[in-house]
Steps between C-alpha positions, in 0.01 A plus 500: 500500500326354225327233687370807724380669178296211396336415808422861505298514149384142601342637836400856356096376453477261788621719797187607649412093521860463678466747753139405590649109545790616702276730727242229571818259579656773724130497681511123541803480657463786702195320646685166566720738674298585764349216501817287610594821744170473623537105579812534671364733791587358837225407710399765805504200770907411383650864614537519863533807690794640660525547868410771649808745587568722777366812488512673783721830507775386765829504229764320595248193663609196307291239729264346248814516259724235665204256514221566223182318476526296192283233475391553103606228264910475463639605829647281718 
């Protein structure tokens, strides 16, 4: 507790300083943030579509279920 103390009458003078340090650090590394979020972003052109479904109102038709149409990447 006394170690508390004395950084406590150390800081007393000196806190405004601190907190405007820590707040322009916090800004810096909020930036970076989303800058690396903003670099990781996958490209339009890599995300493929899914086929389309069936629509139509006919319940109970499960035609283009047994054989779908994918031809996107992955399917086999």
């Amino acid at each position: 507790m006394n170690t508390v103390n004395t950084l406590n009458i150390y800081l007393n003078g000196k806190r405004k300083y601190l907190l405007i340090a820590l707040n322009v650090v916090l800004s810096i590394f909020i930036i970076f943030q989303v800058a690396i979020l903003n670099s990781i972003r996958p490209d339009i052109g890599d995300i493929q579509a899914l086929p389309p479904t069936n629509t139509d109102s006919s319940h109970g038709s499960d035609s283009d279920t047994k054989n779908p149409n994918r031809e996107g990447k992955g399917y086999k």
